[in-house]
Phi, psi and omega in degrees: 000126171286130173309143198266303160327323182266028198270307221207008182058072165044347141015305214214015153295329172295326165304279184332331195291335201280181176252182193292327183290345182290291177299312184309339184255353091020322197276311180291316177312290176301309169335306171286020179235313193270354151263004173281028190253322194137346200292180183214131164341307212282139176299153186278153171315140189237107177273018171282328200246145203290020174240003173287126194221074193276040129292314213283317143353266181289332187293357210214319184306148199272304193131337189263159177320162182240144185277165233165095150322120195182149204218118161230112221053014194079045155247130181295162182191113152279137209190127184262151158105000000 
């Protein structure tokens, strides 16, 4: 069995430590920072697929910032716009 440490120099070991009902409620707590943030449910636009319609898009985007994700140093950094 590999040590959850020698995975990432222990980074995400307290995670590995929860049980799956733990992490799952550890999961609903970011959700909830993260539409109190601003974020959105709705899935992004796929300009791959053949029902992707980008008038339809922006005709329907709201205006608010959009949040943004981004790991700097093995750290999360959230950030609007």
């Amino acid at each position: 069995m590999v040590d959850a440490d020698e995975l990432d120099g222990g980074v995400w070991a307290e995670w590995y430590a929860l049980t799956p009902a733990e992490r799952w409620a550890e999961s609903e707590k970011l959700w909830v920072s993260y539409l109190a943030l601003g974020g959105s449910l709705d899935p992004d636009p796929d300009p791959q697929s053949p029902f992707y319609d980008p008038e339809e898009w922006l005709a329907n985007w709201d205006g608010k910032p959009i949040l943004k994700v981004s790991w700097k140093s093995g750290v999360k950094q959230l950030s609007i716009g």
